[in-house]
C-alpha positions in Angstrom: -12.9 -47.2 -33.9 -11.8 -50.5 -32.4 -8.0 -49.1 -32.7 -8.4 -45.8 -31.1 -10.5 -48.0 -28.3 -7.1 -49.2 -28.2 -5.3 -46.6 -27.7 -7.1 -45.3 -25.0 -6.7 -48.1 -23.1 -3.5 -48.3 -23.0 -3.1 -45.0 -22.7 -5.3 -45.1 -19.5 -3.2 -48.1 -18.2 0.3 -46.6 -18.7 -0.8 -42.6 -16.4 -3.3 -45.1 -13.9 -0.5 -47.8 -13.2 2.5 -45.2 -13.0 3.9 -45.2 -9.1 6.2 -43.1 -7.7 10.1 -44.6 -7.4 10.2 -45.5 -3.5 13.9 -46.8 -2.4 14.6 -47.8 1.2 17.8 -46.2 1.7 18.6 -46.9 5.4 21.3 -44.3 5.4 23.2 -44.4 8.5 26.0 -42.2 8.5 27.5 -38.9 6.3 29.7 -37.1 5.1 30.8 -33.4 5.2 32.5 -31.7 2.7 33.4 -27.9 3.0 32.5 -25.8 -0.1 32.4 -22.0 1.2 34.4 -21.5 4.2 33.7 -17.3 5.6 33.0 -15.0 9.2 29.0 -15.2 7.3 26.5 -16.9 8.9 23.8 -18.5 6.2 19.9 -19.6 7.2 18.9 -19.4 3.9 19.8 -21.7 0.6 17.5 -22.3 -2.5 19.7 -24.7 -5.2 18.8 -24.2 -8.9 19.2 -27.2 -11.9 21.0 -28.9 -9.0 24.3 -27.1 -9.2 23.7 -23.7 -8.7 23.4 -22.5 -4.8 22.1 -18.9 -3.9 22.0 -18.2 -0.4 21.2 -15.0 2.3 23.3 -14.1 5.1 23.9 -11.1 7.7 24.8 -8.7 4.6 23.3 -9.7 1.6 23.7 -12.8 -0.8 25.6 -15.1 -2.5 26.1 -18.1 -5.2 27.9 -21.1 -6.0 28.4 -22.7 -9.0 29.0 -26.4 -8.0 29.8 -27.4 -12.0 32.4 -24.6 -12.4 33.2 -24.1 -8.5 32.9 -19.9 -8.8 31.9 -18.1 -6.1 29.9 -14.3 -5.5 29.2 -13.1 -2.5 27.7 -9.6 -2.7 27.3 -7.5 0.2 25.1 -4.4 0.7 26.7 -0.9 1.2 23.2 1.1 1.8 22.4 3.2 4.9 19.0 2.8 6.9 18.3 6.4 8.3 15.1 5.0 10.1 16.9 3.2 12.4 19.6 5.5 12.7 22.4 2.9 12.2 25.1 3.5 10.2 25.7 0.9 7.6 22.7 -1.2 9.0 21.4 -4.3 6.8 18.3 -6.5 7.3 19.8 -10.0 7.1 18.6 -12.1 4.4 16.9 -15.0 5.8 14.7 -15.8 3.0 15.8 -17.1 -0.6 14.5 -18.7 -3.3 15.0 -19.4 -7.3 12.6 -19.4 -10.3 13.8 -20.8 -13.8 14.9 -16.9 -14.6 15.2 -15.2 -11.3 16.6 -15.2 -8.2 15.0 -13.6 -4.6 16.6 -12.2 -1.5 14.4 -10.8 1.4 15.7 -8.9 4.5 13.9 -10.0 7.6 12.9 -6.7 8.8 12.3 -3.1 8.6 12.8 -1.6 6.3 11.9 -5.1 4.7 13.2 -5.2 1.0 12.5 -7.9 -1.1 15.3 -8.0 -3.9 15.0 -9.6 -7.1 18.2 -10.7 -9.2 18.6 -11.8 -12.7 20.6 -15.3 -12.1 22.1 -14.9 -15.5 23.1 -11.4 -15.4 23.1 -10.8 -11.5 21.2 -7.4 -12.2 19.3 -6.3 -9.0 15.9 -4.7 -8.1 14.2 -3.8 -5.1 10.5 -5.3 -6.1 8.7 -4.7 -2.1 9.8 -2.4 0.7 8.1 -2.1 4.0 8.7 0.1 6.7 7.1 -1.3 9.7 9.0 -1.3 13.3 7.3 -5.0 13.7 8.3 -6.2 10.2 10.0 -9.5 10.5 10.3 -11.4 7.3 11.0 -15.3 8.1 10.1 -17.4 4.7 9.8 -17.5 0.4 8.6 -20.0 -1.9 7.3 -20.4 -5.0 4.6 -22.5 -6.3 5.7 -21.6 -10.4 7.8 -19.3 -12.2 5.0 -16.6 -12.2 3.3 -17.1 -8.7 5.3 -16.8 -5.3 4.6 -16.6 -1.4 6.4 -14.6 1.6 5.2 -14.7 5.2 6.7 -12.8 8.0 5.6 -12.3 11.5 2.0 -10.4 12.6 2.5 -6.4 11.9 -1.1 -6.5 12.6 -4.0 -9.0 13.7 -2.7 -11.3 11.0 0.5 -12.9 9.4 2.4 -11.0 7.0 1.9 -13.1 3.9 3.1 -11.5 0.2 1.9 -12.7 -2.4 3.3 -12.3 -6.4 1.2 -13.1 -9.8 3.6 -11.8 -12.1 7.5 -13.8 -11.6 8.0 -11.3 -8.3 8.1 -8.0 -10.4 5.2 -7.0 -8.0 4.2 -8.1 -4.0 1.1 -7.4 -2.8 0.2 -8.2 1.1 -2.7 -10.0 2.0 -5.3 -8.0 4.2 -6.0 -9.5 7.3 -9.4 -10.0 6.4 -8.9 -12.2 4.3 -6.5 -14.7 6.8 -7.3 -16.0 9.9 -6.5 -14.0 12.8 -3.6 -15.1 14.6 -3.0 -15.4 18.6 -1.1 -12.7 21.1 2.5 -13.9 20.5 1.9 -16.3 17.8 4.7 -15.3 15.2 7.2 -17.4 13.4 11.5 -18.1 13.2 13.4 -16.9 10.3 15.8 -20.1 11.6 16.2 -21.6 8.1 13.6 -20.6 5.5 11.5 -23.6 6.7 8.0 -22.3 7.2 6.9 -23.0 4.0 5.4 -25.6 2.5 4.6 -26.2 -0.9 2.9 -29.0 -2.8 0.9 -28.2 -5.9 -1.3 -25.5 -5.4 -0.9 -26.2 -1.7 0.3 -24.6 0.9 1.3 -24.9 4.4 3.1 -22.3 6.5 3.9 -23.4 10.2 4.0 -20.6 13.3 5.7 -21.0 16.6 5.9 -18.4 20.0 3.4 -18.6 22.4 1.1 -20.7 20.1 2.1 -22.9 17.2 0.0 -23.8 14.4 -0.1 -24.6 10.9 -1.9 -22.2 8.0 -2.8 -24.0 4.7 -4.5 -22.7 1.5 -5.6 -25.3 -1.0 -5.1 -22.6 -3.7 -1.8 -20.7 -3.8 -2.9 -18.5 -1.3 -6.4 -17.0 -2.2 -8.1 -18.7 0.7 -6.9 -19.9 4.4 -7.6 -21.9 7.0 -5.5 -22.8 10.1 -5.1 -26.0 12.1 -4.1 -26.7 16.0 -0.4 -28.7 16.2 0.8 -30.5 19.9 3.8 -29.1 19.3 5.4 -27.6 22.5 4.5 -24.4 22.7 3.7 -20.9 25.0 6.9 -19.5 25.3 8.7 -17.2 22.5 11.2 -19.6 21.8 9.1 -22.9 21.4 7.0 -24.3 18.6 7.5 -25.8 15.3 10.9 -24.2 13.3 10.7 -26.1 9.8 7.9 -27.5 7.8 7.9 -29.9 5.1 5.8 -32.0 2.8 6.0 -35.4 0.9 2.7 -35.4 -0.5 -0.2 -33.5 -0.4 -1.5 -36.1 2.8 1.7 -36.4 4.4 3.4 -33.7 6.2 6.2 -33.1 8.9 6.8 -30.3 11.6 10.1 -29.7 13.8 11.1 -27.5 16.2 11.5 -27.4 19.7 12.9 -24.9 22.1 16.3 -23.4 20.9 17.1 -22.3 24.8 16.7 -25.6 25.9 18.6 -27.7 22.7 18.4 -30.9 24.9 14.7 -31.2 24.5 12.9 -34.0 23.0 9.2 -33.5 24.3 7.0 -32.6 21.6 9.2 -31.3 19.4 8.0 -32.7 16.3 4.7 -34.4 14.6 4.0 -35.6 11.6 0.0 -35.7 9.4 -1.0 -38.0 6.9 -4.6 -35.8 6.0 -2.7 -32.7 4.5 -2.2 -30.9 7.7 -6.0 -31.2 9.4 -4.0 -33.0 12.3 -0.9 -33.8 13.8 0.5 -36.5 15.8 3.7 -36.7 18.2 6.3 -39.1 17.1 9.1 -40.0 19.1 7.7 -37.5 21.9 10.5 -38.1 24.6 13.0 -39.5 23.0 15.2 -39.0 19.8 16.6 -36.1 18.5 15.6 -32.9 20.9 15.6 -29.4 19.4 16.4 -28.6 15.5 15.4 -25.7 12.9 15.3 -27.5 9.6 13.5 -30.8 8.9 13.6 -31.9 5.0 12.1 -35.1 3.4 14.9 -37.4 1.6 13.5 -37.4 -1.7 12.1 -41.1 -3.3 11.8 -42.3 0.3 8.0 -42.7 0.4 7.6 -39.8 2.9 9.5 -42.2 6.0 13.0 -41.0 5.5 13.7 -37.1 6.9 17.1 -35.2 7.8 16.9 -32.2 10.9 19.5 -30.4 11.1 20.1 -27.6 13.9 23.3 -25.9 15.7 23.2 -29.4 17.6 24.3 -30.9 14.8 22.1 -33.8 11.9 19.9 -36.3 12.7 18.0 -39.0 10.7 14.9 -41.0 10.9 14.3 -44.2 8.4 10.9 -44.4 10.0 8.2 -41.6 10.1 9.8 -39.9 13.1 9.3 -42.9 15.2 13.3 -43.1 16.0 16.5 -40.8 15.4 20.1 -41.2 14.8 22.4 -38.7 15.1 24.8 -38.6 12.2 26.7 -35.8 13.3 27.3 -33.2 16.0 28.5 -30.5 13.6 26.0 -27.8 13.4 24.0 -26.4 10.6 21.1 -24.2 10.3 19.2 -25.3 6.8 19.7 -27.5 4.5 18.4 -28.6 1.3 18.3 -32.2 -1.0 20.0 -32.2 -4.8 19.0 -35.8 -5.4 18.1 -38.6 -2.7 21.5 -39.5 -1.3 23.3 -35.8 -1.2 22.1 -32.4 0.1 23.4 -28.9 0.3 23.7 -27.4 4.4 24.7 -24.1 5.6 25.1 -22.5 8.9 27.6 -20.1 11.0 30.5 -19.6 8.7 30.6 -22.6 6.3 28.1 -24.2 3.6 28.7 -27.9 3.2 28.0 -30.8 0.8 26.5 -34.0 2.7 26.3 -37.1 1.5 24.6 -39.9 3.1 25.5 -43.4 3.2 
């Protein structure tokens, strides 16, 4: 008895003491390596086991294998009689991976959601929608089996998809069941930023004419929505990217893309999960951006934005900025804590930070 008292203990000692590796990295400059050179342009990138990159662009969707350097890019030949465009294609501004799969959605209608074996490349359309106000902006995924897309308001609500079953099936949420959003509240397919995810949490972020940030505490079954000072009341303006350390602390960036220049409430930061948000560096720093990501193992006050006017870093919850570069990216996203993957018009890039 005394011995498996023991045991417990120091059992109990070694999951209760275990902290989180925090390094300080006080990166202050990078560099930019190109590894896809094309006419594309890319606002979408999801990286799988850390060397495989799928990404959208204008025509479909595309992967490359950093360990063996091959490339795919596969481009859609289908014909949207709806529209009556010849050869028209819904750009894919929404990607992600699961361990087996990988996902493509087209940001609007007809809306098709594609799912592709990342072994075998075979493709299915899993979710169509036909709606003239479709516009598909986001994808995540809080496992293999269970996955989230959001779009702009088709109705008195966002457009949020939900899957149960590793994406074979989408099913979207009635707007009874999500809180009503406001006259020209939508969001920005700018770099598959708007979601969120820690955990069974999750936090989607809205911009247009108000800008506000949705969260479920359980993959989606129930929502409530929270007030941001971002700027905001234009179509252009509000909060661009979202992103998450922790379940308390939390990050929003965006801006006004008209106005690039601007620093005024362009970002805010929570440490309560999202229940409210704080300007930092309102004024001054870096102005507008459309993808703000967390460098992983720095204890939530390290973050990257990256925009068409070019990367910026912070080494200090927001508080300061210092541009690293003026060349332009739309998205990026983090392999370990000192290199990241970033795409935008016509090139994706390797970035390491030093």
């Amino acid at each position: 008895m005394k011995l498996i008292y023991a045991l417990l203990f120091v059992l109990t000692f070694v999951f209760c003491t275990t902290e989180e590796k925090v390094v300080t990295h006080h990166f202050s400059k990078v560099e930019i390596e190109t590894i896809l050179k094309d006419s594309i342009s890319i606002r979408a990138l999801d990286i799988y086991n850390d060397t495989l990159i799928g990404f959208g662009y204008n025509k479909g969707y595309g992967f490359i294998n950093l360990a063996t350097e091959k490339r795919a890019i596969i481009e859609f030949s289908e014909v949207d009689t709806i529209e009556k465009k010849k050869n028209w294609i819904a750009e894919q501004r929404a990607v992600a991976f699961t361990d087996k799969s990988f996902f493509s959605l087209g940001v609007s209608s007809p809306a098709r959601l594609r799912k592709i074996d990342r072994k075998s490349k075979e493709e299915k359309i899993v979710y169509t929608e036909m709606h003239e106000k479709a516009f598909y902006d986001a994808i995540a995924f809080w496992n293999v089996n269970e996955g989230i897309a959001m779009g702009d308001p088709t109705d008195t609500c966002l457009s949020i998809l939900i899957t149960r079953d590793g994406g074979d099936t989408w099913k979207k949420i009635s707007c009874e069941d999500l809180p009503k959003t406001f006259d020209g509240e939508a969001a920005f397919a700018a770099s598959n930023g708007n979601i969120a995810i820690i955990g069974d949490k999750t936090w989607i972020a809205t911009g247009g004419m108000k800008s506000r940030v949705f969260f479920s505490p359980d993959k989606g079954k129930t929502w409530e929505v929270y007030d941001t000072p971002i700027i905001q009341g234009k179509e252009t303006t509000g909060a661009y990217s979202i992103d998450f350390y922790d379940e308390n602390n939390g990050v929003i960036y965006g801006g006004d893309y008209t106005a690039p220049e601007g620093n005024e409430a362009n970002k805010a930061i929570t440490k309560d999960g999202g229940k409210t948000w704080e300007l930092v560096s309102d004024g001054s720093g870096a102005g507008y951006k459309s993808c703000i990501r967390y460098i992983p193992n720095g204890g939530g006050k390290e973050m990257v934005a990256v925009g068409f006017t070019g990367i910026s870093i912070s080494n200090d919850l927001g508080k300061s900025w210092k541009e690293l570069s003026k060349e332009g990216f739309y998205t990026v996203r983090f392999i370990n804590d000192s290199i990241a993957i970033a795409a935008g018009k016509g090139r994706i890039a390797k970035l390491v930070f030093k």
